[in-house]
Each structure stands twice: as C-alpha cells, then as structure tokens.
VMD Tcl script that builds the backbone (N, CA, C; Angstrom):
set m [mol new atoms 237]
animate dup $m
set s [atomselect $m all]
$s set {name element resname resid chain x y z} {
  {N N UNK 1 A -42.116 -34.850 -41.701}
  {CA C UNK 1 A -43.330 -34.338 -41.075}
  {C C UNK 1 A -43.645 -32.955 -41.638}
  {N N UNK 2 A -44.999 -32.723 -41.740}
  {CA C UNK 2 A -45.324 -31.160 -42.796}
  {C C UNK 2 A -45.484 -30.571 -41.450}
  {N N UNK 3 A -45.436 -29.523 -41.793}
  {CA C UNK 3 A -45.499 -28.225 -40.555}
  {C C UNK 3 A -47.054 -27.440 -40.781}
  {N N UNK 4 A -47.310 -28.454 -40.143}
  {CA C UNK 4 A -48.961 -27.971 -39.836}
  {C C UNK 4 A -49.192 -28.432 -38.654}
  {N N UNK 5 A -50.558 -26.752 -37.955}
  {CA C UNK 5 A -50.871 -27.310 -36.390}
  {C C UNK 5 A -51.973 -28.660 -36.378}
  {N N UNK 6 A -51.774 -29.901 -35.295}
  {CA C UNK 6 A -52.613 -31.175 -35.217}
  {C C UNK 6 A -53.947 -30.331 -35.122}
  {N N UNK 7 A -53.923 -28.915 -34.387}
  {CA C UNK 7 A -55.170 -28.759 -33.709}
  {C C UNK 7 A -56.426 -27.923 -34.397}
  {N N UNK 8 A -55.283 -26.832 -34.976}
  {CA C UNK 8 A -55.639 -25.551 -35.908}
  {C C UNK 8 A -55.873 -25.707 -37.281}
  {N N UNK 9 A -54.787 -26.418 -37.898}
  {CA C UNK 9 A -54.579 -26.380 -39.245}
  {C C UNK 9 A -54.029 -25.534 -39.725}
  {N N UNK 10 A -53.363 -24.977 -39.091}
  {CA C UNK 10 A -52.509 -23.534 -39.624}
  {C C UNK 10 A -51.112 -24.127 -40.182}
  {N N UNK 11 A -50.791 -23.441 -41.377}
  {CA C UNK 11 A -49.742 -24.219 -41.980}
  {C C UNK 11 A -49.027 -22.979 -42.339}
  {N N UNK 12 A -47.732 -22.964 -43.125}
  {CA C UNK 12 A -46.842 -22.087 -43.890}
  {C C UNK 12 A -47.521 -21.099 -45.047}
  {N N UNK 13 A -47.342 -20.185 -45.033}
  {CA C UNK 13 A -48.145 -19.215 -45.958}
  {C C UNK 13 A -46.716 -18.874 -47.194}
  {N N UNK 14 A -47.141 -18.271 -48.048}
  {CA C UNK 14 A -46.027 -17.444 -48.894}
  {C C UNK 14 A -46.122 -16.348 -49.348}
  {N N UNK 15 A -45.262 -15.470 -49.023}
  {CA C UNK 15 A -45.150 -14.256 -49.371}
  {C C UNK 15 A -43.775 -13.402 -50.064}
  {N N UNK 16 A -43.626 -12.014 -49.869}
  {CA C UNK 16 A -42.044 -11.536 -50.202}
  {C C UNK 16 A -41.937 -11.289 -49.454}
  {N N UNK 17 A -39.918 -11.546 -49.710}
  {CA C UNK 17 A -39.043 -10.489 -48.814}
  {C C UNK 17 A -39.201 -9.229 -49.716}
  {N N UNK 18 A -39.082 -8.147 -48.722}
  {CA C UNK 18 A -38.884 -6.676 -50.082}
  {C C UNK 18 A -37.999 -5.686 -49.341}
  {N N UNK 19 A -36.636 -5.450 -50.208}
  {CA C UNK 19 A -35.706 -4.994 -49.900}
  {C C UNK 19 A -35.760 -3.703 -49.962}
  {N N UNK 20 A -34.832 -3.140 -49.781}
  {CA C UNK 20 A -34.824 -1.616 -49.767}
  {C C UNK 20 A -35.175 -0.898 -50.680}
  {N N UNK 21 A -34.353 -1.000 -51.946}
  {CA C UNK 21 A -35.053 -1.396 -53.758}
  {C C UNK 21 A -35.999 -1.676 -54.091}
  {N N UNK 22 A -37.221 -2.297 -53.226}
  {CA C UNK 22 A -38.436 -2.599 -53.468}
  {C C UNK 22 A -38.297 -4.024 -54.420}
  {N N UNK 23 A -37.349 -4.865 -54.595}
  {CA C UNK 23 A -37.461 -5.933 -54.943}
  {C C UNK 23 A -37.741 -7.058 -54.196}
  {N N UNK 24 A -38.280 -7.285 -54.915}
  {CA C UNK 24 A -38.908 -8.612 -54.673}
  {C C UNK 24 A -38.971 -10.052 -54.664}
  {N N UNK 25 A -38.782 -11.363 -53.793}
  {CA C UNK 25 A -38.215 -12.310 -53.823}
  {C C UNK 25 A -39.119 -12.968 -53.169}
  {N N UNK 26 A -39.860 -14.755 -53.116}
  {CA C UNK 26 A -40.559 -15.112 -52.434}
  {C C UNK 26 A -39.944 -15.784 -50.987}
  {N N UNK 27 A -41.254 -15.792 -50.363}
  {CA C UNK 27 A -40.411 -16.334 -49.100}
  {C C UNK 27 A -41.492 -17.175 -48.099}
  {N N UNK 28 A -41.029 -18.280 -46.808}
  {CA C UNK 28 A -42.525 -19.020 -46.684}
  {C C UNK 28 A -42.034 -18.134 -45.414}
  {N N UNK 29 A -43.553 -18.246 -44.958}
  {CA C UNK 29 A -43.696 -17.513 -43.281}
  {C C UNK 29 A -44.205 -19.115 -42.361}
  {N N UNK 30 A -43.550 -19.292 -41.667}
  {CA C UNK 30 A -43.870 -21.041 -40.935}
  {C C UNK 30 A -44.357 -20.618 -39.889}
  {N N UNK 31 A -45.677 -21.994 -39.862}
  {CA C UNK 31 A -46.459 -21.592 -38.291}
  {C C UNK 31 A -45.266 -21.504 -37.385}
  {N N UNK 32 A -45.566 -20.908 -35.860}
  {CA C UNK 32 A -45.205 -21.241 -34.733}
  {C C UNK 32 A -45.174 -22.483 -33.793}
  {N N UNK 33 A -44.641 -23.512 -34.397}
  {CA C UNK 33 A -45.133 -24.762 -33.874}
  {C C UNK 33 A -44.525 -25.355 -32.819}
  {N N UNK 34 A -44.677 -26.368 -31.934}
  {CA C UNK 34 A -44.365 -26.543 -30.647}
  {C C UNK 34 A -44.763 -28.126 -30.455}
  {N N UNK 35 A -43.534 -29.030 -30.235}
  {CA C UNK 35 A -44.169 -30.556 -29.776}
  {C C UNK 35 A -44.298 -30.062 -28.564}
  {N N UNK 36 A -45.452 -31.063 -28.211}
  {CA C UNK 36 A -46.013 -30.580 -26.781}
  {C C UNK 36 A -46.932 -31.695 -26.426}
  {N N UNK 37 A -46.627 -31.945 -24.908}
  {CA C UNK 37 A -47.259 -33.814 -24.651}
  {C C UNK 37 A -48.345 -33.046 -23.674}
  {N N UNK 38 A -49.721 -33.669 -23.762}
  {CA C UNK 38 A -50.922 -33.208 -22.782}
  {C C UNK 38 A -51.266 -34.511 -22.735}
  {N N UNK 39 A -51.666 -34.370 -20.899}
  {CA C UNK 39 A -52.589 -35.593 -20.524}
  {C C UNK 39 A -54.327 -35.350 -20.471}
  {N N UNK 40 A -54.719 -36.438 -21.189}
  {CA C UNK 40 A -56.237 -36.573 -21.368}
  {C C UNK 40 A -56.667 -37.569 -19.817}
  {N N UNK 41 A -57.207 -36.410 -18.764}
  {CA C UNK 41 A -58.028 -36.956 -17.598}
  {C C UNK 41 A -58.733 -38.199 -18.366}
  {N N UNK 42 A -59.978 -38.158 -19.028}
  {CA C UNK 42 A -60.920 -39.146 -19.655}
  {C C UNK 42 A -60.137 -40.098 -20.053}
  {N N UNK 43 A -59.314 -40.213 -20.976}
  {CA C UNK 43 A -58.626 -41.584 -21.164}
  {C C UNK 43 A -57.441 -42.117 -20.438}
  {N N UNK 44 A -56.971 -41.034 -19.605}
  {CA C UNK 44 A -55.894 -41.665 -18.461}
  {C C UNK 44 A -55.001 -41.918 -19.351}
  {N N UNK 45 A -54.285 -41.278 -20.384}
  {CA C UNK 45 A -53.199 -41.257 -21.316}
  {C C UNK 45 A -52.726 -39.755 -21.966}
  {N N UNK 46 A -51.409 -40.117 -22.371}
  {CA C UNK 46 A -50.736 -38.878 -22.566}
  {C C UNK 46 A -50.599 -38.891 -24.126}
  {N N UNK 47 A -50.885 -37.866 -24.811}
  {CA C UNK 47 A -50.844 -37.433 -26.137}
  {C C UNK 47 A -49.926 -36.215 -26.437}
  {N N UNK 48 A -48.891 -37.169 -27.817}
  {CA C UNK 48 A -48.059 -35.694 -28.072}
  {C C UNK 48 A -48.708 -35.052 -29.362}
  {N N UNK 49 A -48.689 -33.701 -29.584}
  {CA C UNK 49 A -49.407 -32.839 -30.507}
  {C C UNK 49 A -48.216 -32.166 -30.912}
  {N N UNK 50 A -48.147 -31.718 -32.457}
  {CA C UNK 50 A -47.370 -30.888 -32.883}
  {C C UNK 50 A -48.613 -29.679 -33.237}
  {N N UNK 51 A -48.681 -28.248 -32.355}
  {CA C UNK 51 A -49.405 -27.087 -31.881}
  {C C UNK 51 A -48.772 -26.004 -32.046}
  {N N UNK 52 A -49.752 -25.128 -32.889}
  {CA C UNK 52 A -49.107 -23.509 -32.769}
  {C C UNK 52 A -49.329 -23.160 -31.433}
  {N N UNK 53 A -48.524 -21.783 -31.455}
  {CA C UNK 53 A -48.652 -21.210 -30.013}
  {C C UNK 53 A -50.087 -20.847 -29.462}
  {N N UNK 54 A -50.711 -20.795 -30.640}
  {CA C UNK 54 A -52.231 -19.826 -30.317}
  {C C UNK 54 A -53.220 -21.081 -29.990}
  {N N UNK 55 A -53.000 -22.105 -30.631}
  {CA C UNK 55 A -53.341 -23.498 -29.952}
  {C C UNK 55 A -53.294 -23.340 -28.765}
  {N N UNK 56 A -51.691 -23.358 -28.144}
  {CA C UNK 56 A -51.735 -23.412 -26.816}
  {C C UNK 56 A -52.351 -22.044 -26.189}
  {N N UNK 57 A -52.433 -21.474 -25.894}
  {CA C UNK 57 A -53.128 -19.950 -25.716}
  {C C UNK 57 A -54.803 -20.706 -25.654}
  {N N UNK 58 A -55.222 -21.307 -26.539}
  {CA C UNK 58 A -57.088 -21.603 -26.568}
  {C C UNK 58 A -56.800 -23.178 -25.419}
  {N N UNK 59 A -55.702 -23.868 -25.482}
  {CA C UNK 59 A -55.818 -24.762 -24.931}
  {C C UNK 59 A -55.515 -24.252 -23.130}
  {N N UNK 60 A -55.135 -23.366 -22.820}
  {CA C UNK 60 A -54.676 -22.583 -22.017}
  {C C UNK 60 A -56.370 -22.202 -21.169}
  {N N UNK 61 A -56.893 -21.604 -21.937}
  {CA C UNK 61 A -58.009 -21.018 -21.980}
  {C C UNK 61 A -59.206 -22.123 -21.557}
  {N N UNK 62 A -59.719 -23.037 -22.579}
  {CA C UNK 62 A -60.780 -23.981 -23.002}
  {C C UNK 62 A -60.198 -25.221 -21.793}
  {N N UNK 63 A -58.990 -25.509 -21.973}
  {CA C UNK 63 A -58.623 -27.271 -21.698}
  {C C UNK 63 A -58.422 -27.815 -22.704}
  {N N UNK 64 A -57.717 -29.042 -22.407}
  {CA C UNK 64 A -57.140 -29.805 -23.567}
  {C C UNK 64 A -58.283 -30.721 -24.307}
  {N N UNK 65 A -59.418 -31.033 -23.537}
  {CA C UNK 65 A -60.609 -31.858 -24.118}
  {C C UNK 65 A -61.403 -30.968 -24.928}
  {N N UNK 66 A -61.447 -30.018 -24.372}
  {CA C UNK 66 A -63.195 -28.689 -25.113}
  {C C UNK 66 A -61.924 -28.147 -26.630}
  {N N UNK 67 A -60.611 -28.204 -26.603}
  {CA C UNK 67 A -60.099 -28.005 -27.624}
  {C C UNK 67 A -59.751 -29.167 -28.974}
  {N N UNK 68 A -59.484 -30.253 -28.084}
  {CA C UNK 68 A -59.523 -31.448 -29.029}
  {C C UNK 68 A -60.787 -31.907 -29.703}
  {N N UNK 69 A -61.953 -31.864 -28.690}
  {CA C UNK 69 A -63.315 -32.326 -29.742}
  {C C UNK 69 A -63.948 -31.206 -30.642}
  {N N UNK 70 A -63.520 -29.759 -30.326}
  {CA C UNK 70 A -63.528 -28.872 -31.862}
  {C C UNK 70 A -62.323 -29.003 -32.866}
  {N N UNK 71 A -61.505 -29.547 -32.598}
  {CA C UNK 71 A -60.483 -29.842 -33.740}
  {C C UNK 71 A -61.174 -31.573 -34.811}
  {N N UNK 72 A -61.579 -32.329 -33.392}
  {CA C UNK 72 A -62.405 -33.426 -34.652}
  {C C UNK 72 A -63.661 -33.077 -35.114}
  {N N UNK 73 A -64.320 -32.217 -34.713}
  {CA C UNK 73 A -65.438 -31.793 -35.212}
  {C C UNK 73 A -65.181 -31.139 -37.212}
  {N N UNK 74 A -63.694 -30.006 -36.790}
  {CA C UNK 74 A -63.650 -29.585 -37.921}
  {C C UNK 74 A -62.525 -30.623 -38.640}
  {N N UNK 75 A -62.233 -31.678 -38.197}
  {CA C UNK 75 A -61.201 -32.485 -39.319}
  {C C UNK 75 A -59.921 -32.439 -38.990}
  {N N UNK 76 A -59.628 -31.623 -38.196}
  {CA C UNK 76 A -58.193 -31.754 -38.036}
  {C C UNK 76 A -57.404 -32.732 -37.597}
  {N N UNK 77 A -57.802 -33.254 -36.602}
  {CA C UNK 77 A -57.703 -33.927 -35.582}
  {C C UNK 77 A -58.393 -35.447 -36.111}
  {N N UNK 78 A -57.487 -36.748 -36.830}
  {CA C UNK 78 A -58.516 -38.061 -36.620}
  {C C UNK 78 A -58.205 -38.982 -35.782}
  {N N UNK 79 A -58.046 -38.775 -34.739}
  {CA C UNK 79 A -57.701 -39.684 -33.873}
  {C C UNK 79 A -59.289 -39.868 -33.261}
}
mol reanalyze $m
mol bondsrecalc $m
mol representation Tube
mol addrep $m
C-alpha cells in the first residue's frame, strides 16, 4: 500500500538530513497517516480510509460527507 492520504492526496516529500558539518544526505518526510473507519449516515455503511491527521482535523470540522464529496470532486477519492 503507497502512503498517500484517500482524502487529501498528501504523500511523502524528499528532502535532507543536515548534520552538524552541514552535510548533506537525502531523506523522505511521510505523511501523518491514520487507518480510520467512519460511518456514512446516507448509505448506512462503514468505510475504512487511510487519512492524514489534517484530514481528520477538516473531517472533524466539515463531517465525513461535505469532506468525502470534495475529495471526489478533486480525484482523490473513486469510490
């Protein structure tokens, strides 16, 4: 499974470590990700999502529906 959010699309970035020496070495920075099961009222079923934290934070915020139909709007999401 790739480590990307179902909701966000936020994935692993790359950057350096940089040591004291100022050298330099690459390194990945990984989303914050979280399996996490939400129930959809409208379909009377439970869905598991692999979600960054900030996902949950807007899903927190919005609800789990007003966040899922902007995730298929922008592609993330094809269910």
């Amino acid at each position: 499974m790739s480590r990307v959010c179902e909701l966000t699309g936020k994935k692993a970035m790359v950057g350096n470590n940089v040591s004291h020496a100022m050298n330099k070495t690459k390194r990945k920075f990984n989303a914050n990700l979280v399996k996490k099961r939400f129930f959809l009222p409208e379909e009377d079923r439970w869905i598991t999502l692999k979600v960054c934290t900030s996902a949950l934070k807007d899903i927190n915020k919005k609800g789990i529906s007003a966040v899922i139909k902007e995730a298929k709007a922008k592609g993330f999401l094809q269910k």
